[in-house]
KOLBA-265496 format. One record per atom (N, C-alpha, C): residue in one letter; atom name; x, y, z. Coordinates in steps of 0.1 Angstrom, whole numbers, plus 5000, padded with zeros to 4 digits. Layout:
+------+------+------+-------+------+
: type : atom : east : north :   up :
+------+------+------+-------+------+
:    A :   CA :    X :     Y :    Z :
...
+------+------+------+-------+------+
END
This chain:
+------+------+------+-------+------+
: type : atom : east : north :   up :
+------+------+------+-------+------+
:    X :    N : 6653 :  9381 : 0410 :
:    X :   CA : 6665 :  9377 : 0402 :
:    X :    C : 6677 :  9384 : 0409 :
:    X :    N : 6686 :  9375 : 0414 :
:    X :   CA : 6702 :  9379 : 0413 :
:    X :    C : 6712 :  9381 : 0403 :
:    X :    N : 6718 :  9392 : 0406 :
:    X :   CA : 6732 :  9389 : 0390 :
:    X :    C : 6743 :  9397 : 0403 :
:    X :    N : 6753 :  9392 : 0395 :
:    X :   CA : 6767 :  9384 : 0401 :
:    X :    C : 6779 :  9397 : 0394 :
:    X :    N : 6783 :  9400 : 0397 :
:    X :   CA : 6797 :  9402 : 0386 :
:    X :    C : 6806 :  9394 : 0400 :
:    X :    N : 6811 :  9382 : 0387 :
:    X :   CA : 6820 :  9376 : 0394 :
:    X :    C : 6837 :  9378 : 0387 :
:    X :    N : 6846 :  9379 : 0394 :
:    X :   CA : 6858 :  9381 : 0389 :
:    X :    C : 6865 :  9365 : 0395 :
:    X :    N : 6874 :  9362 : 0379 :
:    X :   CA : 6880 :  9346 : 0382 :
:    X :    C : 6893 :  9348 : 0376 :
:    X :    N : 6901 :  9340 : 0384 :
:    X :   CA : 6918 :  9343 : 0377 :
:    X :    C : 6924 :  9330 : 0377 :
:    X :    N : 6933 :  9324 : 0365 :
:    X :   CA : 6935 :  9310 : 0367 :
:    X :    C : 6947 :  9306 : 0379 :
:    X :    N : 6949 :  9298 : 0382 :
:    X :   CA : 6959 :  9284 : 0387 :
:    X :    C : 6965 :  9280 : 0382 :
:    X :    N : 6960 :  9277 : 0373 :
:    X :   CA : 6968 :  9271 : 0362 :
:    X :    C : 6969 :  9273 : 0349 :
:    X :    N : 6983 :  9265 : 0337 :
:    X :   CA : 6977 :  9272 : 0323 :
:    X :    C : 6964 :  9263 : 0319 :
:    X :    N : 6958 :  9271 : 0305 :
:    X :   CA : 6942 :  9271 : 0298 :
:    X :    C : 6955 :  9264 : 0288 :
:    X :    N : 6945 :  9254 : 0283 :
:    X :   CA : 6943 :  9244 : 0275 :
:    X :    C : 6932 :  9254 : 0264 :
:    X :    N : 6935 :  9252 : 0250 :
:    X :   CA : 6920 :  9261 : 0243 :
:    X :    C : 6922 :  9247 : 0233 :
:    X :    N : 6913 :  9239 : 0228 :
:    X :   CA : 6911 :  9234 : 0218 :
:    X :    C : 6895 :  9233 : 0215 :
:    X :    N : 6892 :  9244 : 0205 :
:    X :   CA : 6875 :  9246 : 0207 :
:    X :    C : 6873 :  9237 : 0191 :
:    X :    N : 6865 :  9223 : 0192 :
:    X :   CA : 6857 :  9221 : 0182 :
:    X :    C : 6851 :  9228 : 0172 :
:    X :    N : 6858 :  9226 : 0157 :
:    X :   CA : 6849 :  9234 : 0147 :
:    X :    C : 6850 :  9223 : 0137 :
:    X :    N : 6838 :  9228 : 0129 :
:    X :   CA : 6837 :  9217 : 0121 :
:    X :    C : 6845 :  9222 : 0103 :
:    X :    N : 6850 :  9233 : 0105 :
:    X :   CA : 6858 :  9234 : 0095 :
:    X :    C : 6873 :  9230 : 0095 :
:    X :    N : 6879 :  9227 : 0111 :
:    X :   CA : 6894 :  9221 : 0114 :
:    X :    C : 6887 :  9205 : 0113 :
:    X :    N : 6880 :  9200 : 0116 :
:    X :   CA : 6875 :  9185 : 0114 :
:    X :    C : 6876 :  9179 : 0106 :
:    X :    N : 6871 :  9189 : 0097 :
:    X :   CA : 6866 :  9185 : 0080 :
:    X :    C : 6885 :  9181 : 0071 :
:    X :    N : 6888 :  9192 : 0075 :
:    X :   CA : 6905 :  9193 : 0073 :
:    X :    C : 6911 :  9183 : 0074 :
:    X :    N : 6914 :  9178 : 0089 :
:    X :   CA : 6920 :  9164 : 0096 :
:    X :    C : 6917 :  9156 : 0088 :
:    X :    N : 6904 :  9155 : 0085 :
:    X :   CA : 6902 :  9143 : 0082 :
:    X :    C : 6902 :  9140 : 0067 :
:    X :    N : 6912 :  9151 : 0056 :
:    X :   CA : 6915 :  9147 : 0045 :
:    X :    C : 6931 :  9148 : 0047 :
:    X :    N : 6933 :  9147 : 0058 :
:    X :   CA : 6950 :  9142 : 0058 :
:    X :    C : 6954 :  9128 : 0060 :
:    X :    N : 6965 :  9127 : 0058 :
:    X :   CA : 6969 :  9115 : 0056 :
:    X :    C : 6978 :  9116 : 0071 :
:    X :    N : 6983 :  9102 : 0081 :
:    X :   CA : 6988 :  9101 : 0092 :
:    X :    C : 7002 :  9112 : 0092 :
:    X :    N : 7007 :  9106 : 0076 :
:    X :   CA : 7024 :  9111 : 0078 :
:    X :    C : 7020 :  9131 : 0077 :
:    X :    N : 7010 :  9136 : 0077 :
:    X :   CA : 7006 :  9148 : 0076 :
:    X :    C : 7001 :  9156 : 0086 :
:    X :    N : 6998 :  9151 : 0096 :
:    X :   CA : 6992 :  9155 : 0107 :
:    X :    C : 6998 :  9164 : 0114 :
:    X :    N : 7019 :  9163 : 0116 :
:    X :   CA : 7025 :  9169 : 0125 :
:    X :    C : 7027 :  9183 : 0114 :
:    X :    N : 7028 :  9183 : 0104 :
:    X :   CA : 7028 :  9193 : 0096 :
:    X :    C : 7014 :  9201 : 0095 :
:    X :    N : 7005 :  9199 : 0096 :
:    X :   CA : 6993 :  9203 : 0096 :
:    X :    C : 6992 :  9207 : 0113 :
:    X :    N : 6995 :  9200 : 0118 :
:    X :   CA : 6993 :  9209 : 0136 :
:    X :    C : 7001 :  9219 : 0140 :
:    X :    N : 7015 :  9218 : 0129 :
:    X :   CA : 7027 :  9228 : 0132 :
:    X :    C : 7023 :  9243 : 0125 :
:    X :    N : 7014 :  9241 : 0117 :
:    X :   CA : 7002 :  9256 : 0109 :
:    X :    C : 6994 :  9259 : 0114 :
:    X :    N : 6985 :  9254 : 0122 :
:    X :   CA : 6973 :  9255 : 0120 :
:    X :    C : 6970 :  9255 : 0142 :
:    X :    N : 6980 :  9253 : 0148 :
:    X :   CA : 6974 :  9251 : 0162 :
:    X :    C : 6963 :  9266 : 0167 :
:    X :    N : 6969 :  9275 : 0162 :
:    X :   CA : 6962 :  9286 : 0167 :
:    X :    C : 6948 :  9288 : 0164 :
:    X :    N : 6943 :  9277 : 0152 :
:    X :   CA : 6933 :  9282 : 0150 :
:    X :    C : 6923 :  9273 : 0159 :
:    X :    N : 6925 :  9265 : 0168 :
:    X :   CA : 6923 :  9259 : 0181 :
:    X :    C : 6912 :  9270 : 0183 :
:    X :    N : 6917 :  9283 : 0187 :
:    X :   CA : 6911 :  9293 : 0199 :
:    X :    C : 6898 :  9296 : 0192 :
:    X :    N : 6887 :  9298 : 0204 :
:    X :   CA : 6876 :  9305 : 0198 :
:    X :    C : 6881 :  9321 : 0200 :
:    X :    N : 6872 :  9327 : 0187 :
:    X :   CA : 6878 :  9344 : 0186 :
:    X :    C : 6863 :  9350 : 0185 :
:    X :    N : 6864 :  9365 : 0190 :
:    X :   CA : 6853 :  9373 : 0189 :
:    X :    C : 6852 :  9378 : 0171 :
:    X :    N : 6847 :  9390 : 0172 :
:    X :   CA : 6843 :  9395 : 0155 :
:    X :    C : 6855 :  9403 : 0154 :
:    X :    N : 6863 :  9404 : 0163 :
:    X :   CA : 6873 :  9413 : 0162 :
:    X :    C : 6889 :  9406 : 0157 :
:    X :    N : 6886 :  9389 : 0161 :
:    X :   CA : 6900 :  9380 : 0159 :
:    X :    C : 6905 :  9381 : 0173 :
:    X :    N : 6902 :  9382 : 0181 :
:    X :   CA : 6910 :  9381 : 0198 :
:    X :    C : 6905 :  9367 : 0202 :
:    X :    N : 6913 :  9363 : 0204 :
:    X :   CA : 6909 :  9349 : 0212 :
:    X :    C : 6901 :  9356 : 0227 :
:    X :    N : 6889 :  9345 : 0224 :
:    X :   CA : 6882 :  9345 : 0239 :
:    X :    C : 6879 :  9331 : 0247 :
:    X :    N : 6874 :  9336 : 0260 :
:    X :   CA : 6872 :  9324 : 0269 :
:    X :    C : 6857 :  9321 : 0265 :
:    X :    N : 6854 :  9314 : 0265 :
:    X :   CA : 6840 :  9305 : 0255 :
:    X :    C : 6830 :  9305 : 0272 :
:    X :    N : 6821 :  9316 : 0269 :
:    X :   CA : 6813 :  9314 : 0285 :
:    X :    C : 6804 :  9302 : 0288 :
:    X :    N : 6800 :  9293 : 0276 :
:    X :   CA : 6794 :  9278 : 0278 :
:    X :    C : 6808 :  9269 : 0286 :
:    X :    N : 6820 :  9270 : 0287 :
:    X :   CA : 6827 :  9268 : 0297 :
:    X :    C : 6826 :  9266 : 0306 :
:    X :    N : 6824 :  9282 : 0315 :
:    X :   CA : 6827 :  9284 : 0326 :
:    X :    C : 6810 :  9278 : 0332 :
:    X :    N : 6800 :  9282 : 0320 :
:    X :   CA : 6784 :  9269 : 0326 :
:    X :    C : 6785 :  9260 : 0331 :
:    X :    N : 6793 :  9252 : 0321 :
:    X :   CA : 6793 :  9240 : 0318 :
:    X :    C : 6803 :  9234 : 0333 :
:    X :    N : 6815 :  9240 : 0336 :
:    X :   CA : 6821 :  9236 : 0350 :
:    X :    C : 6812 :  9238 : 0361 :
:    X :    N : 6803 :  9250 : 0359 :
:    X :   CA : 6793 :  9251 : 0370 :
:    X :    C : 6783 :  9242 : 0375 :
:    X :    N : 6779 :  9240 : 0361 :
:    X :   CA : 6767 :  9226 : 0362 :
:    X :    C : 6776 :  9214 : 0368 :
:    X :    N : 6786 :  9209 : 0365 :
:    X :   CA : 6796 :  9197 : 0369 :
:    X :    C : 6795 :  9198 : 0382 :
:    X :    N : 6799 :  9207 : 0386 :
:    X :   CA : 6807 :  9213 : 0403 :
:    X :    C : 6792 :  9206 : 0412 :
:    X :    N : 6779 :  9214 : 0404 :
:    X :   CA : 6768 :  9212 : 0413 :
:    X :    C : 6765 :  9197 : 0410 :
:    X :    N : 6769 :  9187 : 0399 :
:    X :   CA : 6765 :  9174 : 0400 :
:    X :    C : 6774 :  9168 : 0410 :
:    X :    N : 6788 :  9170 : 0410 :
:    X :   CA : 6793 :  9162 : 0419 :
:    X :    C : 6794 :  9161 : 0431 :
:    X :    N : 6795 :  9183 : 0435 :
:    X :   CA : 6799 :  9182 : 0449 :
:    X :    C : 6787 :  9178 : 0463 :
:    X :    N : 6777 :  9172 : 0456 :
:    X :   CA : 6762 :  9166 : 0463 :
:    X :    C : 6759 :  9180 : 0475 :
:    X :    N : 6763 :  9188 : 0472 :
:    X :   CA : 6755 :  9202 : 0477 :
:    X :    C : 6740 :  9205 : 0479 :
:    X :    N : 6734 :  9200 : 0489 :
:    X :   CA : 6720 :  9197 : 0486 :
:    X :    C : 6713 :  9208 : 0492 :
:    X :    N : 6704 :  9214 : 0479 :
:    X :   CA : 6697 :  9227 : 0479 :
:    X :    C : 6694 :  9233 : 0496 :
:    X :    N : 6687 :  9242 : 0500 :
:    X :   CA : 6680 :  9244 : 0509 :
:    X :    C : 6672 :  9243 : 0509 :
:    X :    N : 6663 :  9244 : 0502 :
:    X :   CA : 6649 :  9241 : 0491 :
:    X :    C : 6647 :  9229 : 0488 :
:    X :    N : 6659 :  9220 : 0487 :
:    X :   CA : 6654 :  9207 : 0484 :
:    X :    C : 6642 :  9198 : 0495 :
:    X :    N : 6636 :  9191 : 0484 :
:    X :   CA : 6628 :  9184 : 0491 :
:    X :    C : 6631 :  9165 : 0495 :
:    X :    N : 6647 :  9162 : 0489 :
:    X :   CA : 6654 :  9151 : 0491 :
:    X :    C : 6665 :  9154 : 0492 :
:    X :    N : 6668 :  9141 : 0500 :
:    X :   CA : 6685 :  9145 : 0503 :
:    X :    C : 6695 :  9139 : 0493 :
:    X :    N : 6686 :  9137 : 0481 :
:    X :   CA : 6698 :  9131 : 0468 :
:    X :    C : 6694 :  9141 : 0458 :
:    X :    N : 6687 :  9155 : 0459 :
:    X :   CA : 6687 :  9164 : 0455 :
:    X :    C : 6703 :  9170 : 0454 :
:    X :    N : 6703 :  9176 : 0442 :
:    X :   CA : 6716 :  9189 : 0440 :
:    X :    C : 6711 :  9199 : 0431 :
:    X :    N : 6720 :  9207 : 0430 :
:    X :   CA : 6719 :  9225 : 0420 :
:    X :    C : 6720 :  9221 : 0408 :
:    X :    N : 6724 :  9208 : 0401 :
:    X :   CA : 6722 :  9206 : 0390 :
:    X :    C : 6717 :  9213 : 0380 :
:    X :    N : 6699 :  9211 : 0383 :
:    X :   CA : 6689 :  9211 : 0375 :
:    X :    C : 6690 :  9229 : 0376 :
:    X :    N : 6691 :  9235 : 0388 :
:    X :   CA : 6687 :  9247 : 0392 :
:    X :    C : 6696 :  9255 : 0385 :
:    X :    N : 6710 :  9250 : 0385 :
:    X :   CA : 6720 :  9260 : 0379 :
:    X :    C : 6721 :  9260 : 0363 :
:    X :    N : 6713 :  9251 : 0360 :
:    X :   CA : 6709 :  9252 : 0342 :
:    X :    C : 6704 :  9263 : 0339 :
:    X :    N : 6693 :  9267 : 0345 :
:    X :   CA : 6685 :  9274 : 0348 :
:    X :    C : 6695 :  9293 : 0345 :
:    X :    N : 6706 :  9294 : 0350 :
:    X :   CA : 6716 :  9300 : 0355 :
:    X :    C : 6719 :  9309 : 0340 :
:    X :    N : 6724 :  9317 : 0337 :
:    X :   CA : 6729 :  9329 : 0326 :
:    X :    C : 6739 :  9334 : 0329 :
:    X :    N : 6749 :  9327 : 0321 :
:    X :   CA : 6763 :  9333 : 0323 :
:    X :    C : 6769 :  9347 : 0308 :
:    X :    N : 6775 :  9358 : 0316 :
:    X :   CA : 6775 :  9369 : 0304 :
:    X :    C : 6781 :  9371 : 0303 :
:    X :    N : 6789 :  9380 : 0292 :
:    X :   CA : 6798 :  9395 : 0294 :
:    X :    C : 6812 :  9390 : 0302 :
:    X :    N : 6813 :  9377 : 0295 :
:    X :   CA : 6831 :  9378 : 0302 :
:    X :    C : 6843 :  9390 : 0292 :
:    X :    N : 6850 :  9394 : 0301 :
:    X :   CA : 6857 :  9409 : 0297 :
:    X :    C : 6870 :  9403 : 0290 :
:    X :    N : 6872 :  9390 : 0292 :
:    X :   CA : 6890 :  9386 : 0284 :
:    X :    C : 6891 :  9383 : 0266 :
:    X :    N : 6897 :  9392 : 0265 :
:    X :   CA : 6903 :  9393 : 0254 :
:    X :    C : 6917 :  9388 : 0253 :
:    X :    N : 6925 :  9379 : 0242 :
:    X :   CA : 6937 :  9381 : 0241 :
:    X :    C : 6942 :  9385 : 0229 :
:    X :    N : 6951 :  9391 : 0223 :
:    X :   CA : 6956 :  9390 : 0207 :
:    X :    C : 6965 :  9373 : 0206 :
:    X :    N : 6960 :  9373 : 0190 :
:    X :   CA : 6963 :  9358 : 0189 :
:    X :    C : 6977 :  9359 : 0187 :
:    X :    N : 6988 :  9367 : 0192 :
:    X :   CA : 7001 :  9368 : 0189 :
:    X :    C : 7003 :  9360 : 0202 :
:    X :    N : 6998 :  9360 : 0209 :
:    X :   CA : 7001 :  9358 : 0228 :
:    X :    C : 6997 :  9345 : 0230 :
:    X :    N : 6992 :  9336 : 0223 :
:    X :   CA : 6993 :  9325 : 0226 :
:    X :    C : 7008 :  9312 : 0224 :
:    X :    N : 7004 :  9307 : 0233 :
:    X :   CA : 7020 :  9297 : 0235 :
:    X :    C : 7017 :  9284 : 0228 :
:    X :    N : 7025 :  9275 : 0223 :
:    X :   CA : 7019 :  9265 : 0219 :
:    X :    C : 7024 :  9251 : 0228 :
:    X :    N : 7016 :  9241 : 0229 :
:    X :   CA : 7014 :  9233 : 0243 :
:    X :    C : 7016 :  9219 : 0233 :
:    X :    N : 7026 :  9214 : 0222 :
:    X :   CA : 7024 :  9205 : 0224 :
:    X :    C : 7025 :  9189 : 0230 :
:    X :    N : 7017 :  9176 : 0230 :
:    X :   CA : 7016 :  9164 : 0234 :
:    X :    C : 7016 :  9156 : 0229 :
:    X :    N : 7018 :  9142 : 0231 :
:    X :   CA : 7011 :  9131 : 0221 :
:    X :    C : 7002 :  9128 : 0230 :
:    X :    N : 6991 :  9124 : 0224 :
:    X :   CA : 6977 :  9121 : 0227 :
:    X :    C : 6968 :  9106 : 0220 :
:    X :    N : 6963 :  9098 : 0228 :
:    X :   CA : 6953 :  9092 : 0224 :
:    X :    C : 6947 :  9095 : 0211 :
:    X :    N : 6946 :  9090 : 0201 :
:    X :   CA : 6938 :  9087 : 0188 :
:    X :    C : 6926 :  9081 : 0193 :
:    X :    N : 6920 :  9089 : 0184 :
:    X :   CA : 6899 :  9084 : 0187 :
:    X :    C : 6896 :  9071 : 0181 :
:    X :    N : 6890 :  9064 : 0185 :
:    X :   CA : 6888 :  9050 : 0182 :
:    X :    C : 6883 :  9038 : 0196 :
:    X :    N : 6875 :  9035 : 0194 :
:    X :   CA : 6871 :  9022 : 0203 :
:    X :    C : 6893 :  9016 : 0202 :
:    X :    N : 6893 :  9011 : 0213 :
:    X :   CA : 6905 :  9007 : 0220 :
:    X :    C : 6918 :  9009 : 0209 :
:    X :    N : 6919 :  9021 : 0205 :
:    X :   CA : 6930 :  9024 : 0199 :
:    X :    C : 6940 :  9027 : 0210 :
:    X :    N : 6955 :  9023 : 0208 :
:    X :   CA : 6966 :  9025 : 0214 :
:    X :    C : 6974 :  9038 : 0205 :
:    X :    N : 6971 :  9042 : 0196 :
:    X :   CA : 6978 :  9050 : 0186 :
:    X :    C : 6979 :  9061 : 0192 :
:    X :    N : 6992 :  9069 : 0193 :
:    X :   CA : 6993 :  9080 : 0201 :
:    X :    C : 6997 :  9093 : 0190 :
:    X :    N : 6989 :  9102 : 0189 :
:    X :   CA : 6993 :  9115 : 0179 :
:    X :    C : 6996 :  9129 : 0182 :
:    X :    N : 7005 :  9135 : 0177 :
:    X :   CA : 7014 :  9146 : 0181 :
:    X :    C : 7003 :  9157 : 0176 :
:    X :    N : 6998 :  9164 : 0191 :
:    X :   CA : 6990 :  9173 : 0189 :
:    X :    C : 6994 :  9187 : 0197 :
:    X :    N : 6990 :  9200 : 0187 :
:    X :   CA : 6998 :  9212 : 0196 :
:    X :    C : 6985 :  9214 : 0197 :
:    X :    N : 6982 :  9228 : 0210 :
:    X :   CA : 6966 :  9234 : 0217 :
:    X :    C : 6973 :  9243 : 0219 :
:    X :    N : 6963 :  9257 : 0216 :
:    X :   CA : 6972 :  9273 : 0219 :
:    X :    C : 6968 :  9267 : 0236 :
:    X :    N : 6984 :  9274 : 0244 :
:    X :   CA : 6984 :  9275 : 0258 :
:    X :    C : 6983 :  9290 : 0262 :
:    X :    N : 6977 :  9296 : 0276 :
:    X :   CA : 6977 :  9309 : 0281 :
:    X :    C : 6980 :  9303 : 0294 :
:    X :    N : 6987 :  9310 : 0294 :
:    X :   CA : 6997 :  9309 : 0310 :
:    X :    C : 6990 :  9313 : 0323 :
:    X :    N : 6982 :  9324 : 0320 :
:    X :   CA : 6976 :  9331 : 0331 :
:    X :    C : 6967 :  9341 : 0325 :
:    X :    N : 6958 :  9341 : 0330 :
:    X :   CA : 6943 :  9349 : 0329 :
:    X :    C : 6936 :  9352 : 0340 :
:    X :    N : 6928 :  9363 : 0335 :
:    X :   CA : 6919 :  9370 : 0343 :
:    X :    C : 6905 :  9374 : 0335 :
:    X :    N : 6895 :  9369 : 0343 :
:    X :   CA : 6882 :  9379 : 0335 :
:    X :    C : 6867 :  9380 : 0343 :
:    X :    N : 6859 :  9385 : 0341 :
:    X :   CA : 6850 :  9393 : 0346 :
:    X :    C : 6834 :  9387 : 0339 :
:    X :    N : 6827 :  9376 : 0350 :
:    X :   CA : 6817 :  9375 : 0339 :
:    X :    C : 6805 :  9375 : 0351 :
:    X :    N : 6797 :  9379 : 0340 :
:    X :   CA : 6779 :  9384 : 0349 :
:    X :    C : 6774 :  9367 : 0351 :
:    X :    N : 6772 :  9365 : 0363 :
:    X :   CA : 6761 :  9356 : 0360 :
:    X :    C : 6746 :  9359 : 0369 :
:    X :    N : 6733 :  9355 : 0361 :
:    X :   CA : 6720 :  9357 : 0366 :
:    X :    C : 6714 :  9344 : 0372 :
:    X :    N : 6714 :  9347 : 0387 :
:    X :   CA : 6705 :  9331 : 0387 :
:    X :    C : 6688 :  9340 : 0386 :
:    X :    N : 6682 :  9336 : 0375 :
:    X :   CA : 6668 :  9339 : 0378 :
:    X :    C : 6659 :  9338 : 0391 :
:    X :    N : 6662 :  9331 : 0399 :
:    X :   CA : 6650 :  9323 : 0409 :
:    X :    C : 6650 :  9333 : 0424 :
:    X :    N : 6666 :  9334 : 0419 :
:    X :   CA : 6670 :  9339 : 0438 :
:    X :    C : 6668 :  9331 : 0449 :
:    X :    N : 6674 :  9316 : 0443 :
:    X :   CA : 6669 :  9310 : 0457 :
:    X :    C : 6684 :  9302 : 0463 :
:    X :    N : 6696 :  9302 : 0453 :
:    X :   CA : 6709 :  9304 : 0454 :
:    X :    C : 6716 :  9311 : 0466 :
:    X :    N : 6720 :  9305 : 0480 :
:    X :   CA : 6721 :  9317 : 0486 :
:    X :    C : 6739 :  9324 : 0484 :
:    X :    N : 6743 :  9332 : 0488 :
:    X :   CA : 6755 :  9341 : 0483 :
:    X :    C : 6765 :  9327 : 0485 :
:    X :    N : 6767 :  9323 : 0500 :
:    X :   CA : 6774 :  9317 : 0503 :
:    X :    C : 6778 :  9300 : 0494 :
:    X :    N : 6763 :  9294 : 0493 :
:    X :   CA : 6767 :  9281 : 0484 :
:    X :    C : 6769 :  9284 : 0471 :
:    X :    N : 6766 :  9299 : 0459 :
:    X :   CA : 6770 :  9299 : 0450 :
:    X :    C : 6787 :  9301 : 0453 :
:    X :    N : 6789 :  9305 : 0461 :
:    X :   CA : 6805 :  9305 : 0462 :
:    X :    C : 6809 :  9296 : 0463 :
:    X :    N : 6805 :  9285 : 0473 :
:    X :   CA : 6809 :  9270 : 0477 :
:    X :    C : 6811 :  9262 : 0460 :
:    X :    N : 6804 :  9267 : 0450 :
:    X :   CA : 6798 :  9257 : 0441 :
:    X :    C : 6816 :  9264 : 0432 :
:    X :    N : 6811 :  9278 : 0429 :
:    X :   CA : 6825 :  9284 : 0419 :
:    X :    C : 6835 :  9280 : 0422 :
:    X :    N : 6838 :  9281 : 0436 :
:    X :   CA : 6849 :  9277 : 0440 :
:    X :    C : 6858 :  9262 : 0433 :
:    X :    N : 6841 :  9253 : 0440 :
:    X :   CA : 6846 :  9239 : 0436 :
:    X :    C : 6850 :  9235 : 0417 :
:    X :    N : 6840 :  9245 : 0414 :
:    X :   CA : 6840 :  9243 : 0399 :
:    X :    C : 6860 :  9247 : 0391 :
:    X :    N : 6861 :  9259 : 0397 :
:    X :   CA : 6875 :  9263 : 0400 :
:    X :    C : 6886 :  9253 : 0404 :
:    X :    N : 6887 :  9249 : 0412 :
:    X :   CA : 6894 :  9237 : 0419 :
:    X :    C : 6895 :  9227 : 0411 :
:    X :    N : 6885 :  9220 : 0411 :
:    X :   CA : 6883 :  9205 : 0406 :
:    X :    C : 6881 :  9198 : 0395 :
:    X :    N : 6871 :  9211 : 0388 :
:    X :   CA : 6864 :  9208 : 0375 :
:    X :    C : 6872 :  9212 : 0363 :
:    X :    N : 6875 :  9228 : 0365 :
:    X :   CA : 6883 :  9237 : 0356 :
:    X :    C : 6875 :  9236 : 0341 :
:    X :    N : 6879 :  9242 : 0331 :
:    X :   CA : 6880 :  9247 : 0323 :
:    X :    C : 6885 :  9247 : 0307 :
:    X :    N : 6885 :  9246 : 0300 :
:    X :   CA : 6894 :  9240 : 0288 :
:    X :    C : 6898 :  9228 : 0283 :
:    X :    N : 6904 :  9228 : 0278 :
:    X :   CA : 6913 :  9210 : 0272 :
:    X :    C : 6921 :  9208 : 0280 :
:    X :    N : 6927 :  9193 : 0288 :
:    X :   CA : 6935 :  9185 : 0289 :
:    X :    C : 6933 :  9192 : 0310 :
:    X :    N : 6919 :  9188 : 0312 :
:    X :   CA : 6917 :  9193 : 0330 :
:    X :    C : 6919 :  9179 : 0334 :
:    X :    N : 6926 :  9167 : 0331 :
:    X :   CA : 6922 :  9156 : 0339 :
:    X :    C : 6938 :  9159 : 0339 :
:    X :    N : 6946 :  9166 : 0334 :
:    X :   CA : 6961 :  9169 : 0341 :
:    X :    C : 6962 :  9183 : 0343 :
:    X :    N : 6953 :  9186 : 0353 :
:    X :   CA : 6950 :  9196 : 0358 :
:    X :    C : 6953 :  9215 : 0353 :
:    X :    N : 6953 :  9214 : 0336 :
:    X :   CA : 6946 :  9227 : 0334 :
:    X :    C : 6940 :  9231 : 0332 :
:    X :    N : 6933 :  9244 : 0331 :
:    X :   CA : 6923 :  9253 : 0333 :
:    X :    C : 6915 :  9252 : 0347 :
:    X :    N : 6928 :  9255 : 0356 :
:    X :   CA : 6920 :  9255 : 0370 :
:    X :    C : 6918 :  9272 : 0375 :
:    X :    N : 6908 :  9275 : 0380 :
:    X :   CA : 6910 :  9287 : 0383 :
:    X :    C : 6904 :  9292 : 0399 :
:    X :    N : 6906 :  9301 : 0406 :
:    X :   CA : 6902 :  9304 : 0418 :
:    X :    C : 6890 :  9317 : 0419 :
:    X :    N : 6883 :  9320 : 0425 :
:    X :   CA : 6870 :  9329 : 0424 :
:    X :    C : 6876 :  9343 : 0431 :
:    X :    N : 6883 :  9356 : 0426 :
:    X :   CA : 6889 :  9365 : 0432 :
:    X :    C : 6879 :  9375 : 0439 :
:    X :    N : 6864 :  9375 : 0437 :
:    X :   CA : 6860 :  9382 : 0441 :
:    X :    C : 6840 :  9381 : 0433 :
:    X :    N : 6834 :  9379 : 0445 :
:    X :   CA : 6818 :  9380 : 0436 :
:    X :    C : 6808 :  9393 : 0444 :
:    X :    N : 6802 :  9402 : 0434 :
:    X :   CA : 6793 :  9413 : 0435 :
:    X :    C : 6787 :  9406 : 0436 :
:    X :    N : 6777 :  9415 : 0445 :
:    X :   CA : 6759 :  9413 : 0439 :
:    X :    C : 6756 :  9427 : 0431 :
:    X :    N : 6751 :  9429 : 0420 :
:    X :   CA : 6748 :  9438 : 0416 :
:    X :    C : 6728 :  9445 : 0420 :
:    X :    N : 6734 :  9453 : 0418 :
:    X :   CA : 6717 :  9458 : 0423 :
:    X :    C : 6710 :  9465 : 0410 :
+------+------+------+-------+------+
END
């Protein structure tokens, strides 16, 4: 077993709009003409928070770009036994921990856009705010169980995940990108 303390700092600003089913439930007893008034209260509550109320970075995230990075960038294992093999399946496998960022929910900015309305080919466009963070830094363990990851292509992979994939809400206009400042091996 390997573990990692990897240190990541963004590129760009974080997008935070974390799914809950108690802001869902809300929306969806508003009425249209209500929505910009209900976004103009309520955007902060977007952020996921620890037991303490600090907004945090959600480490099924930073997995979640990991697993992407290894489906797309066709990085084919050393171990593999085909050449349409990738880290996919391997980096599931993967334990991401202990990311160190904290923010107070005073510090967040608010980002808003109009946005696409959910619907099979709806054109409806809706005025939505997402708490923004300008800039971040944080510190997270990851374990690949297997050890069969070598130092260099888990870097190849963060990297890409960093760059391309990112992080957060609204990455297809490129934020929550971040760069890889530095990866331990821990012993």
């Amino acid at each position: 077993m390997k573990k990692y303390s990897v240190r990541l700092r963004s590129t760009t600003p974080l997008l935070l709009n974390v799914r809950q089913k108690e802001l869902d439930d809300e929306l969806k007893e508003l009425k249209k003409d209500q929505l910009s008034e209900w976004e103009e209260k309520n955007w902060r509550r977007k952020a996921e928070r620890d037991k303490k109320g600090n907004v945090i970075l959600p480490l099924r995230w930073f997995r979640s770009a990991f697993i992407q990075a290894c489906k797309s960038s066709g990085l084919v294992p050393s171990f593999a036994t085909s050449k349409k093999q990738t880290y996919t399946r391997y980096a599931q496998s993967m334990v991401f921990q202990n990311t160190t960022f904290v923010l107070p929910e005073k510090d967040l900015k608010e980002y808003g856009a109009y946005v696409g309305a959910q619907g099979a080919g709806s054109k409806t466009k809706i005025w939505r705010i997402r708490p923004q963070i300008d800039e971040w830094e944080t510190d997270i363990e990851i374990i690949d169980p297997f050890s069969r990851m070598s130092e260099k292509e888990f870097k190849e992979l963060l990297d890409y995940s960093g760059m391309l994939v990112g992080v957060g809400d609204g990455r297809n206009l490129n934020f929550g990108r971040f760069e890889v400042v530095s990866i331990k091996e821990k012993k």
